[in-house]
C-alpha positions as CSV (number, residue, x, y, z in Angstrom):
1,X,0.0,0.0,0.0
2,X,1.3,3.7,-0.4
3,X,2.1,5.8,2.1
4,X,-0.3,8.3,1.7
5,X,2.3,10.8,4.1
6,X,5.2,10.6,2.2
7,X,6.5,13.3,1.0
8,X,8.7,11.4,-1.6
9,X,9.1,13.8,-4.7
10,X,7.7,17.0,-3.4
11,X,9.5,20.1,-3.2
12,X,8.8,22.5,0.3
13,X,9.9,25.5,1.1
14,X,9.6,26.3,4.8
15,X,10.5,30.5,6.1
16,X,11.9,31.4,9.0
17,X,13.3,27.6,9.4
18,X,17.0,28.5,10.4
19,X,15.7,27.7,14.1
20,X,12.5,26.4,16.0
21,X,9.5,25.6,15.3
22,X,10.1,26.1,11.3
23,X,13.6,23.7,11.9
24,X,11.8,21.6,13.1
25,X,9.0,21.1,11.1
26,X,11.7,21.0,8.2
27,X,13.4,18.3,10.0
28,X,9.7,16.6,9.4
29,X,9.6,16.8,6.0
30,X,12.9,15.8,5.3
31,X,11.9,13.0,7.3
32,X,9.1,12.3,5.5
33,X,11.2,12.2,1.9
34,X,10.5,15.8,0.9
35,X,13.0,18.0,-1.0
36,X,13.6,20.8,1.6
37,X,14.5,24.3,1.2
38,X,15.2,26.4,4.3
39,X,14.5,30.3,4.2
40,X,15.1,33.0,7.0
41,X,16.1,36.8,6.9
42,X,19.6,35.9,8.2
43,X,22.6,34.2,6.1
44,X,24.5,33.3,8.9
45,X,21.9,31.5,11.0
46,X,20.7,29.5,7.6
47,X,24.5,28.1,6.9
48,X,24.8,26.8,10.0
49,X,21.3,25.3,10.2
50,X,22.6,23.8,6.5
51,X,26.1,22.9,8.5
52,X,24.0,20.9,11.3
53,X,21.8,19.1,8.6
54,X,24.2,18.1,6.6
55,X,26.0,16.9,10.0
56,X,22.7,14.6,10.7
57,X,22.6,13.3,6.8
58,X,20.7,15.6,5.5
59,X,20.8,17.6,2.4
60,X,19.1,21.0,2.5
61,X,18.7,24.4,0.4
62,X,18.7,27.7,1.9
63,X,18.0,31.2,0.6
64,X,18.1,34.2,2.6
65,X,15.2,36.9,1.7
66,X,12.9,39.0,3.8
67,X,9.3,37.5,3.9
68,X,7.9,41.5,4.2
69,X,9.5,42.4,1.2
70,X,7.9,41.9,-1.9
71,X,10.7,42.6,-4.1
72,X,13.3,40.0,-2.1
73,X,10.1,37.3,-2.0
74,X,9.4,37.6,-5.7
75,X,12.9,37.4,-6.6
76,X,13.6,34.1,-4.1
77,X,11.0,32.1,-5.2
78,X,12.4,32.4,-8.9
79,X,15.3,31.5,-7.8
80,X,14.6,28.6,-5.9
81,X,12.0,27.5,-8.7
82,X,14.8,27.5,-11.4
83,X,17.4,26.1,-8.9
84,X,16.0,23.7,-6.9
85,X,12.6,22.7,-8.6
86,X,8.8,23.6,-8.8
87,X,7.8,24.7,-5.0
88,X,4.9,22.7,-4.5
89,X,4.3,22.8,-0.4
90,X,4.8,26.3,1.4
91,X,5.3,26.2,5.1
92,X,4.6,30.0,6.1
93,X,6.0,30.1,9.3
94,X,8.5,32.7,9.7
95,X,7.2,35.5,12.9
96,X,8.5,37.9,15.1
97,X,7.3,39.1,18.7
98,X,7.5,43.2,19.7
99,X,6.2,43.0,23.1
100,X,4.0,46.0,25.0
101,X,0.9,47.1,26.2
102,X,-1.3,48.3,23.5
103,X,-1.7,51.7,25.0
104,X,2.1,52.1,25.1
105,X,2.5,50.5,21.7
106,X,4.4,52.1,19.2
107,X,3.0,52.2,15.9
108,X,6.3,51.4,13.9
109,X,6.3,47.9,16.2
110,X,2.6,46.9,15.6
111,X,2.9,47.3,11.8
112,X,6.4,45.2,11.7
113,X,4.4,42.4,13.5
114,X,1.5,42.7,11.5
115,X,4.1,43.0,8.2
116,X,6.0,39.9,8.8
117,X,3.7,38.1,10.5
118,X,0.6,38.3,8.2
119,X,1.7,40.1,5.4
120,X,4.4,38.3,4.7
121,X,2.6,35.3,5.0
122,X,0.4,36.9,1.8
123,X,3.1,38.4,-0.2
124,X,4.9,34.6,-0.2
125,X,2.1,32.6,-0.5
126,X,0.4,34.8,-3.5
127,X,4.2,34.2,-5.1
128,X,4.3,30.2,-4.8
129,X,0.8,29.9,-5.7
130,X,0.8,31.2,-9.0
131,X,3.1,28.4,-10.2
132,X,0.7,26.1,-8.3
133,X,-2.3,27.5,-10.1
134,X,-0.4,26.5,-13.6
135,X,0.6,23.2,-12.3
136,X,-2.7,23.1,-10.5
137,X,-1.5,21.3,-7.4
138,X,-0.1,22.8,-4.2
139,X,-0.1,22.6,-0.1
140,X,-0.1,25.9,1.6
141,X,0.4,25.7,5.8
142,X,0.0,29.0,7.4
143,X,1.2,29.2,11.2
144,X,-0.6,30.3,13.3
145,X,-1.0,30.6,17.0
146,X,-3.2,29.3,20.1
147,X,-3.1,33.3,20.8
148,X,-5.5,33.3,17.5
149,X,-7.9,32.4,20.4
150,X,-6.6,33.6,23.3
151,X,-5.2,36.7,24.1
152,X,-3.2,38.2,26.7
153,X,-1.9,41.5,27.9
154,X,1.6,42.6,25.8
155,X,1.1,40.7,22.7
156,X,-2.0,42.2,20.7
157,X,0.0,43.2,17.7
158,X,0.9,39.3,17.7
159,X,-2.7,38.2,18.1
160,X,-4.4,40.5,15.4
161,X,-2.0,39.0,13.2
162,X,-2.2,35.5,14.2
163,X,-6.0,35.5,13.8
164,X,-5.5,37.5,10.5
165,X,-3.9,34.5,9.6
166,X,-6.8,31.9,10.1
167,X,-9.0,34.3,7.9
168,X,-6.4,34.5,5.3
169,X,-6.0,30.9,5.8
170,X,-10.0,30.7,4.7
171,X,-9.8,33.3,2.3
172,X,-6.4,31.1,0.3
173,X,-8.8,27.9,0.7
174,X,-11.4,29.4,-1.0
175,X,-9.6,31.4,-3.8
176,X,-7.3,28.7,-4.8
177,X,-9.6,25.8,-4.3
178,X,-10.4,25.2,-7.9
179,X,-6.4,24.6,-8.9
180,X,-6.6,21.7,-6.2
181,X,-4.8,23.7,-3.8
182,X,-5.2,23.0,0.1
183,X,-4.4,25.8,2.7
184,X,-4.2,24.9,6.0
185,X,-3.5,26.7,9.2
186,X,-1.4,25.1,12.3
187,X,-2.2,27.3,15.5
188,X,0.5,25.8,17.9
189,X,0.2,26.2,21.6
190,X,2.9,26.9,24.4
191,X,6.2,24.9,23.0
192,X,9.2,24.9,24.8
193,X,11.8,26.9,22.3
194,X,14.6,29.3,22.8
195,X,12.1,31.9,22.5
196,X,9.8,30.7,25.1
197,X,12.4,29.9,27.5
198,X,12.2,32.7,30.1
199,X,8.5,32.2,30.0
200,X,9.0,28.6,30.6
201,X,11.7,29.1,33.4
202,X,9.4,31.6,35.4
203,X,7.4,29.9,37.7
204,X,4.1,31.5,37.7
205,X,4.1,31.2,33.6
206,X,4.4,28.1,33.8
207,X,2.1,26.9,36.7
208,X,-0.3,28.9,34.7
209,X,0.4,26.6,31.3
210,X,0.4,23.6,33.0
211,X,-2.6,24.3,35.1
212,X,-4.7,25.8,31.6
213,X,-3.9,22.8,29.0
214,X,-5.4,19.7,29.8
215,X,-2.5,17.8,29.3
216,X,-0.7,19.5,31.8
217,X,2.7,20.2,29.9
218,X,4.3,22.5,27.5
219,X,4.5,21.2,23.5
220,X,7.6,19.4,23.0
221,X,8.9,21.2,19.3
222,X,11.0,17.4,18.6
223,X,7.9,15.8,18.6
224,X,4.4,17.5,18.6
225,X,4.4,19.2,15.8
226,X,6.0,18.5,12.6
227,X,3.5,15.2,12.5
228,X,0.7,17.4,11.7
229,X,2.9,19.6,9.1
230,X,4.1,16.5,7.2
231,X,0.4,15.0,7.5
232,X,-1.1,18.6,5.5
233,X,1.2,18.5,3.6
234,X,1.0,15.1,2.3
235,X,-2.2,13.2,0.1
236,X,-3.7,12.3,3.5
237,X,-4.9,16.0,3.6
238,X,-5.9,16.4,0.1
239,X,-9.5,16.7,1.2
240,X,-8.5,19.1,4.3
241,X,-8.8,22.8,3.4
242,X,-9.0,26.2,5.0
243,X,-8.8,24.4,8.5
244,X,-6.9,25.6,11.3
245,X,-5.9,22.7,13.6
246,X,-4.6,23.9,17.0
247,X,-1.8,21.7,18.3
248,X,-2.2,23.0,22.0
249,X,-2.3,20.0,24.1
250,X,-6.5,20.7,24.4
251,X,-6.0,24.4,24.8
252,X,-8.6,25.6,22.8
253,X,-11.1,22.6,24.0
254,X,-11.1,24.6,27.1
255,X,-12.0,28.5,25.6
């Protein structure tokens, strides 16, 4: 019988994958067979992410562009297309966190979050899907967040993008339907990443995680995640579109 999750033949490109969540869910995919391409905004962090792949047994691709730029997304993506091969599964993961109150909030720092976080996710997924619209096949995974649902104080620049995402999610699903295109959303939960660590190693943080998600533990990035990237991504979801699956431990059962 085929394996209806490998990725065997397929091509994915995966932003801001240099470190975290995105490395790992482009561990997955290589895992799963996939050809992988690696993108972030920094050289330096994507050669060594290359270096420790290629350490593991793992051959990688990386390109350096700025997911909020238009001009240095249009410009990658031919690249990589004429390079590497036809992109035919988008991870849009690459983010950034400004922190503050939103009375205190400068406006410069909410419109970088809401440029790279959801913007970017548009300006790169509207360049890879117009070669999937000719080739009339394509996976599209948009991350998004827990906070899509639940908010809290310091981050709202962060959660108007994340649930921007799950409506542009719905608004890709519905546009690009008819070239037999899925896009998916991922809305992860409270993973332990470098990121996250001081939030993890302060004690009231994470008494409150563990007391809020029902299976009492943060998300573990090696393993929680990248199962339900490779699955979208694979012909197991081909009938799975403009969905956003929280992987939250039972977060959002709970809201």
């Amino acid at each position: 019988m085929t394996n209806m999750f490998s990725l065997e033949g397929h091509i994915a490109l995966v932003t801001g994958s240099a470190q975290g969540l995105g490395n790992r869910i482009a561990r997955g995919m290589l895992d799963a067979g996939a050809k992988v391409v690696l993108s972030d905004i920094s050289q330096a962090a994507l050669d060594k992410a290359v270096a420790e792949l290629k350490e593991e047994g793992h051959d990688a691709a990386a390109f350096a562009f700025d997911i909020s730029n238009e001009e240095q997304v249009e410009k990658a993506v031919t690249q990589i297309e004429e390079q590497v091969g036809p992109i035919d599964i988008l991870v849009n993961n690459a983010g950034i966190h400004k922190r503050d109150l939103l009375i205190n909030m400068p406006v410069e720092n909410w419109r970088k979050v809401i440029d790279v976080n959801l913007t970017g996710a548009f300006i790169t997924g509207r360049a890879v899907a117009r070669g999937m619209i000719s080739r009339r096949y394509g996976k599209i995974i948009n991350i998004s967040s827990i906070n899509a649902m639940m908010v809290r104080p310091n981050i709202g620049n962060y959660c108007a993008a994340k649930g921007g995402i799950v409506t542009l999610t719905k608004s890709m699903a519905t546009e690009w339907g008819e070239y037999n295109i899925n896009v998916n959303a991922i809305g992860p939960g409270y993973f332990l990443t470098d990121l996250t660590k001081p939030l993890s190693e302060d004690p009231e943080f994470d008494a409150w995680v563990k007391s809020e998600v029902p299976l009492r533990r943060w998300g573990d990035p090696n393993k929680d995640l990248a199962g339900v990237a490779v699955m979208l991504a694979s012909n197991a979801a081909d009938y799975i579109s403009g969905q956003t699956i929280y992987v939250d431990g039972g977060w959002d059962a709970c809201l």
